[in-house]
FILO-479388 format. One record per residue (C-alpha): residue in one letter; x, y, z. Coordinates in steps of 0.25 Angstrom, whole numbers, padded with zeros to 4 digits, always signed. Layout:
BEGIN
AXYZ/...
END
This chain:
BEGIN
X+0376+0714+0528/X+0370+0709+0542/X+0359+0721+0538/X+0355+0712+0526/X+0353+0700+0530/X+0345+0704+0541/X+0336+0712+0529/X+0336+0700+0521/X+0334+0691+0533/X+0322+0699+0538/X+0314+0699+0525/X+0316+0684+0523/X+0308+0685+0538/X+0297+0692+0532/X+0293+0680+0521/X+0296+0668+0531/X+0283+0667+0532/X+0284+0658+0545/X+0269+0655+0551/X+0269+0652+0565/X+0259+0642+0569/X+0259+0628+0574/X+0261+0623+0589/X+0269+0627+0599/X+0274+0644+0600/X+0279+0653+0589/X+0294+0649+0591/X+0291+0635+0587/X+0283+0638+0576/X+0293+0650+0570/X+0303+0637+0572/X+0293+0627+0565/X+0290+0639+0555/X+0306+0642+0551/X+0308+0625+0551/X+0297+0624+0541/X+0302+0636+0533/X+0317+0629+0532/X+0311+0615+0529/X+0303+0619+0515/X+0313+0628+0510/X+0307+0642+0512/X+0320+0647+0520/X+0332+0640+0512/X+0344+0635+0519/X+0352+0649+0522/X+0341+0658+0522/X+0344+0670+0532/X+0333+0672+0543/X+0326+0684+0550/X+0333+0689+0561/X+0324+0687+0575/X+0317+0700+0576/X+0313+0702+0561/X+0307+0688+0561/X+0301+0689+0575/X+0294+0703+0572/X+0290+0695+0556/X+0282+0684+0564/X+0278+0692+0576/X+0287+0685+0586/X+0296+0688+0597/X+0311+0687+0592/X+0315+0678+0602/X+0305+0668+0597/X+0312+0668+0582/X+0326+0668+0589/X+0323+0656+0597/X+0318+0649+0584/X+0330+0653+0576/X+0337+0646+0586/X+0329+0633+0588/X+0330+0633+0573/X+0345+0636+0572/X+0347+0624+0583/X+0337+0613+0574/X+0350+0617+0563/X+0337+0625+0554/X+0344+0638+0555/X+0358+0642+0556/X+0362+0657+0565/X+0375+0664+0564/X+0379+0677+0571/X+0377+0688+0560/X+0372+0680+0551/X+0357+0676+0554/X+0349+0666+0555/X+0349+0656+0542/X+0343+0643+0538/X+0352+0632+0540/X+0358+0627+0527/X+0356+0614+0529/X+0340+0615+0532/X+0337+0609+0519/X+0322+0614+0516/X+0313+0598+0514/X+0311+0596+0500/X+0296+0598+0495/X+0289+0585+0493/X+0276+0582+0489/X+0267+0580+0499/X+0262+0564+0499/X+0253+0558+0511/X+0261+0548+0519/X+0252+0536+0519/X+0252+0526+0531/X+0258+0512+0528/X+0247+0505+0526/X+0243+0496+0537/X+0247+0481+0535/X+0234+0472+0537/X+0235+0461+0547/X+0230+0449+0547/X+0215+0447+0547/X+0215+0439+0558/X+0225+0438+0568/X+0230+0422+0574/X+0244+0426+0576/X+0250+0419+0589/X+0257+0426+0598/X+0247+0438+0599/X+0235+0441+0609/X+0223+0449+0610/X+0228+0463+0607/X+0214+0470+0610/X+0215+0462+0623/X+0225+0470+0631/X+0222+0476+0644/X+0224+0490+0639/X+0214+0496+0652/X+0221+0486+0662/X+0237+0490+0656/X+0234+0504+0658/X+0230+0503+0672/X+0242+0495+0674/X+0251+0506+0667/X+0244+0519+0675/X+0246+0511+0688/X+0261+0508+0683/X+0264+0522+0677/X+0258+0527+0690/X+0266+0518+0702/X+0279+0517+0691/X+0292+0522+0699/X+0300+0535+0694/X+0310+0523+0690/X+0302+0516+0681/X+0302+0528+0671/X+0319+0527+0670/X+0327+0515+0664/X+0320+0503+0665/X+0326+0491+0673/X+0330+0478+0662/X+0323+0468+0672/X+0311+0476+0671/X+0300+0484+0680/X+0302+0477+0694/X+0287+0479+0696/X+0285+0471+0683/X+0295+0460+0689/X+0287+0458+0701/X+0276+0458+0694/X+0279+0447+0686/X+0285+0437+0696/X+0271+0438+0703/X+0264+0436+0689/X+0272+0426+0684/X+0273+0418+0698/X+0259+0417+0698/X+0253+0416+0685/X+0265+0407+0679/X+0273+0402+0689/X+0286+0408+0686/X+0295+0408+0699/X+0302+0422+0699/X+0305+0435+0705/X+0305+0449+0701/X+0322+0450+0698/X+0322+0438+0689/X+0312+0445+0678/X+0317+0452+0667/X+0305+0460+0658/X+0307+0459+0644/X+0300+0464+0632/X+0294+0451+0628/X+0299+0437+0624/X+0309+0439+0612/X+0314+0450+0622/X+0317+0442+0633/X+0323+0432+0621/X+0333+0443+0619/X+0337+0446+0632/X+0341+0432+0634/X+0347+0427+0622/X+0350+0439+0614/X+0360+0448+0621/X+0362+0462+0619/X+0370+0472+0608/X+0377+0476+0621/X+0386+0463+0623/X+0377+0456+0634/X+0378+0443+0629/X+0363+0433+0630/X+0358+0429+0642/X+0355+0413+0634/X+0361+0408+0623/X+0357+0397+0613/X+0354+0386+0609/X+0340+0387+0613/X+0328+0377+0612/X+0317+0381+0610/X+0303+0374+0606/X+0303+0371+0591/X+0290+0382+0590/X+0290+0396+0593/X+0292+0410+0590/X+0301+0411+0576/X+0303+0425+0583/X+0311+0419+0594/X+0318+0410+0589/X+0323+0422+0579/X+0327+0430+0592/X+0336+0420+0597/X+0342+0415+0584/X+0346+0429+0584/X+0352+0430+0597/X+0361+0417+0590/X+0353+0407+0598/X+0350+0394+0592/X+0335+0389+0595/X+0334+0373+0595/X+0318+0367+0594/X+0313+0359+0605/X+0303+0351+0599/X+0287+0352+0603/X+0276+0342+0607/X+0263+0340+0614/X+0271+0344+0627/X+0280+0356+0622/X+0295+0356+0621/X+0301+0344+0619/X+0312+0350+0631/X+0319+0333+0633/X+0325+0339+0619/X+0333+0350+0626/X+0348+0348+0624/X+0360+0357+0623/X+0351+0370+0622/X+0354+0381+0633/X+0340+0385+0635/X+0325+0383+0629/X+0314+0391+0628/X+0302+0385+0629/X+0284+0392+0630/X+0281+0382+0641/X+0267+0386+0644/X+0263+0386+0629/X+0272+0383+0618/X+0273+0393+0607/X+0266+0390+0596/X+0262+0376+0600/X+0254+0378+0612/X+0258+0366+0621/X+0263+0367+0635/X+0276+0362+0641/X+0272+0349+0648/X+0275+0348+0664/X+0286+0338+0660/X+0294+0345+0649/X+0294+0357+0659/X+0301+0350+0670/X+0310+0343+0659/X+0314+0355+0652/X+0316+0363+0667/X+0325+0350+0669/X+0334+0352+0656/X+0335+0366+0663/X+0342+0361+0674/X+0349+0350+0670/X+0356+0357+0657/X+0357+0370+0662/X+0347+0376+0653/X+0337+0385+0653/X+0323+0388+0649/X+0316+0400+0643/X+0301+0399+0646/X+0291+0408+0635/X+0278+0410+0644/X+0273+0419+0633/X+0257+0415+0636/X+0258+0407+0647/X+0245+0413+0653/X+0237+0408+0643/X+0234+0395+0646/X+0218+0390+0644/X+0215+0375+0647/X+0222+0376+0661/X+0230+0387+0669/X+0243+0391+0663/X+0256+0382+0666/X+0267+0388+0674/X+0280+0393+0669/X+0291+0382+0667/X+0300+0394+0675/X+0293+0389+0687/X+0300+0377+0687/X+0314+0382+0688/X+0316+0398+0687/X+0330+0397+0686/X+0330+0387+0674/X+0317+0394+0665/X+0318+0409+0659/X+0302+0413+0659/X+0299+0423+0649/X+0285+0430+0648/X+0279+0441+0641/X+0265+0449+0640/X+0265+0448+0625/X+0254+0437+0625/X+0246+0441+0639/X+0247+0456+0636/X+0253+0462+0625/X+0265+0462+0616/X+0266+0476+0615/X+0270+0477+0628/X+0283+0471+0627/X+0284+0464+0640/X+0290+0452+0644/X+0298+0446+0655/X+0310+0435+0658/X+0310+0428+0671/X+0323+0423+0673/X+0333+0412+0680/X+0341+0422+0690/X+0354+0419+0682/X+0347+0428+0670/X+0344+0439+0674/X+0356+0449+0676/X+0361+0442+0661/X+0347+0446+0655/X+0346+0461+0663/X+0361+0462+0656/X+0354+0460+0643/X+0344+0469+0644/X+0351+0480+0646/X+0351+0490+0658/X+0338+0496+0655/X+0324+0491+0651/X+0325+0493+0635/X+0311+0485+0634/X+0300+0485+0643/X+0294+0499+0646/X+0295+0502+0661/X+0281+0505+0662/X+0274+0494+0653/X+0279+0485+0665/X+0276+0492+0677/X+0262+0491+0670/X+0261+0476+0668/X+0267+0476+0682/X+0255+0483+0686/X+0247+0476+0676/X+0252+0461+0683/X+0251+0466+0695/X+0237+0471+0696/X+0233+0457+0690/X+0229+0463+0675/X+0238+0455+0669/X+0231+0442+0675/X+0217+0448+0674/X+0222+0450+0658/X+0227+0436+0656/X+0216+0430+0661/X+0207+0437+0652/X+0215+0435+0638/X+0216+0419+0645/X+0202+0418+0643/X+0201+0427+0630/X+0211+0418+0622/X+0205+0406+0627/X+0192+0409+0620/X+0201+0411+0609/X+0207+0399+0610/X+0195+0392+0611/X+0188+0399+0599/X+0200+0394+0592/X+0198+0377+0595/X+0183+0380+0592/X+0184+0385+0579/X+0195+0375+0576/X+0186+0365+0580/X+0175+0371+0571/X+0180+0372+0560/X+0193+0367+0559/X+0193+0353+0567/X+0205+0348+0559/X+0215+0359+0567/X+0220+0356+0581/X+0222+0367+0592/X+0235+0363+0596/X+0243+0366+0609/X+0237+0371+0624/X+0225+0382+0627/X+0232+0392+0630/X+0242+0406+0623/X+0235+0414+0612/X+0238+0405+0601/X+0235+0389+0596/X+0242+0380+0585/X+0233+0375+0575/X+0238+0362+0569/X+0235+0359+0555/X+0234+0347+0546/X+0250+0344+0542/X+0255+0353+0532/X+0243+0363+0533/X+0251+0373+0541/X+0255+0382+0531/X+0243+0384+0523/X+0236+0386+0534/X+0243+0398+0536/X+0244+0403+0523/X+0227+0401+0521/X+0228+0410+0535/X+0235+0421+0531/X+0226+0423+0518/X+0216+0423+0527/X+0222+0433+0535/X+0225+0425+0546/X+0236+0428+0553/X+0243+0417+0560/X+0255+0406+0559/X+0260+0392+0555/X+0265+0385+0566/X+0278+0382+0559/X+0281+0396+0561/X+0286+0392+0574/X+0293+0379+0571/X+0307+0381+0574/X+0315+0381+0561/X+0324+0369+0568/X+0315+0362+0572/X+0314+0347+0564/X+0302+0340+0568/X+0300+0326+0558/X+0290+0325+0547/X+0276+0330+0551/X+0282+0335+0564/X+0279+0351+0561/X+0264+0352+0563/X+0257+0360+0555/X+0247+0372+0563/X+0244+0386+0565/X+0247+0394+0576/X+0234+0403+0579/X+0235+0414+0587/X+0221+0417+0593/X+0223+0429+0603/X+0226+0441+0594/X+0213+0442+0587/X+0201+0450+0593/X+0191+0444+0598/X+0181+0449+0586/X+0190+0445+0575/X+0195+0431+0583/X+0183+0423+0577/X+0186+0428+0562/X+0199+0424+0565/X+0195+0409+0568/X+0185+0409+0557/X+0197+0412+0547/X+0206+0403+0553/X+0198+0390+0554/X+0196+0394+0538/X+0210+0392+0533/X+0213+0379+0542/X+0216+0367+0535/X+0208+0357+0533/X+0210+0344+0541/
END
């Protein structure tokens, strides 16, 4: 009996037909060869094998070369082996059905907007690329053995230091390397402080939370679900109206540059609302997210300065640098930060290791300055190109707010707003009404809501920045 199957066995070995070729040596291609031979049906589920010395002498290979094959096969579950039994195809390898054979198409690639005003976005083509990758060889380079394991939640000390130093200087922030925390951005730092974690940490703040009646709808999202309620500050020519703070835990407030209306906090709502602070208990979280870019004058300082222990300053490179590089940072009162490393987790699960040892290196070898400075200047001209061509050809609409960030509200004639936006996108404009930002609580009395278009003038090339105003002075409202 054993004689027969081992006949029958070795002529099926003489019409495999298996060709060996491919990469690698002539074990993985008799592997490849046999997997491909199961997979479009030409040895069936069952089918008995060639022992090791007919197939080896069949293919002009050395037998320890098929058995070790066999094998591999026999572990990937393709082949079954049995003592006195030989070597099968596994039941179970279902040949792949015959189908026909049809191109796969790429999605076809969703057309942007024609031209580009969206706030919040800067000059792409504009990043450092030559001075980040010196930063990152040098970092890469100098990093410890430790910096390649698990990544410490307060982040890279070398970044810390860093940072104090920068912020210090350049925004006035009084700090120290233990009371920083990196994060991955804004919304990031958002979750770490309100938000909890899925492992019974309980949030480091909770609601209500005031906050200035525009901003990011994004935000206010987050924290609503974290089951924070956001209460509207309302907003004049001086920023938050913060004498209408009451029973509200904390606020969060863009000091240097409201978001989207452009105005400053004035000197007096700064020491009022760091009074409310102390007197109530309360506490405030300061958005510095472009508070380098100021144009008419140097930039103002960071509320934090005023009372560290009373001010959470929050700060990102998502507006100086890049978005895509995920890095952010919370300098903290020293009652927060054990409660906010606890919510993070033992580990760094954000911010790679190594993309902060390099803005470390990119901060500290004055890059970073060097880079801000530059882009100061470029959006400036931006700026200005912007008021020119306003005042050109479109004198009935007001530049609102400071020089200063990558962005300006437009106001428009009263209830203009939204076809403004709507003659935009056909144009291919993209950009957005400045409602998109109101608060949905907020209550302002007949003809209080002003109507305007936030413009967004740092994301567009410098060659198709022109176009851009061209098309946009073309769908503004008359006056």
């Amino acid at each position: 009996m054993a004689e027969t199957w081992v006949n029958s066995a070795e002529r099926i070995g003489a019409d495999l037909h298996l060709e060996l070729s491919g990469p690698g040596g002539r074990r993985a291609a008799l592997i490849r060869a046999l997997r491909d031979a199961v997979r479009s049906g030409r040895l069936a589920p069952g089918t008995l094998l060639p022992p090791y010395r007919s197939l080896a002498a069949d293919l002009g290979v050395a037998r320890n070369t098929v058995a070790d094959a066999y094998a591999e096969l026999v572990a990937e579950g393709w082949l079954t082996a049995r003592q006195g039994s030989g070597t099968r195809v596994a039941e179970r390898a279902e040949p792949v059905k015959a189908t026909s054979r049809v191109p796969v198409k790429a999605p076809p690639r969703a057309r942007g907007p024609r031209h580009d005003l969206r706030q919040g976005k800067p000059d792409a083509s504009e990043f450092p690329r030559s001075a980040w990758l010196a930063s990152y060889r040098r970092a890469l380079q100098q990093a410890p053995n430790e910096a390649f394991g698990p990544g410490d939640p307060a982040g890279r000390v070398e970044l810390r230091e860093a940072l104090a130093e920068y912020l210090a200087r350049a925004r006035g922030v009084r700090t120290e390397p233990g009371r920083i925390v990196v994060c991955s951005g804004f919304a990031h730092a958002l979750r770490l402080l309100f938000g909890g974690t899925s492992g019974g940490v309980g949030a480091v703040l909770r609601g209500p939370l005031a906050v200035e009646a525009y901003g990011l709808g994004f935000h206010r999202e987050l924290l609503a679900a974290a089951g924070v309620r956001t209460v509207p500050l309302p907003l004049d020519e001086d920023g938050a109206q913060v004498g209408l703070l009451d029973r509200e835990r904390a606020v969060l407030l863009t000091p240097a540059h409201q978001f989207p209306t452009g105005g400053p906090l004035n000197p007096e709502r700064r020491a009022a609302v760091i009074d409310w602070a102390r007197a109530r208990g309360g506490l405030i979280l300061e958005d510095d997210y472009d508070g380098e870019f100021r144009y008419d004058r140097r930039p103002v300082g960071a509320v934090q300065g005023l009372d560290p222990e009373r001010v959470i300053h929050l700060g990102s490179v998502s507006k100086s640098l890049s978005p895509a590089l995920r890095l952010g940072w919370m300098v903290l009162p020293e009652r927060y930060v054990e409660p906010v490393l606890a919510v993070k987790g033992e580990r760094e699960g954000w911010a790679s290791a190594l993309d902060q040892l390099a803005l470390a290196d990119f901060l500290g070898s004055g890059s970073y300055d060097r880079h801000v400075r530059r882009m100061r200047q470029r959006y400036r001209r931006r700026r200005d190109r912007l008021v020119a061509a306003l005042a050109a050809h479109a004198p009935q609409v007001e530049v609102t707010g400071v020089a200063a960030g990558l962005h300006a509200v437009l106001r428009l004639p009263p209830g203009t707003e939204r076809s403004a936006v709507k003659a935009a996108a056909w144009r291919g404009i993209a950009l957005d009404g400045l409602a998109e930002f109101r608060h949905p609580e907020f209550r302002t009395p007949e003809g209080g809501r002003p109507d305007g278009l936030v413009v967004g003038y740092a994301a567009p090339s410098e060659h198709a920045y022109g176009a851009a105003l061209e098309a946009l002075c073309q769908v503004l409202p008359p006056g």
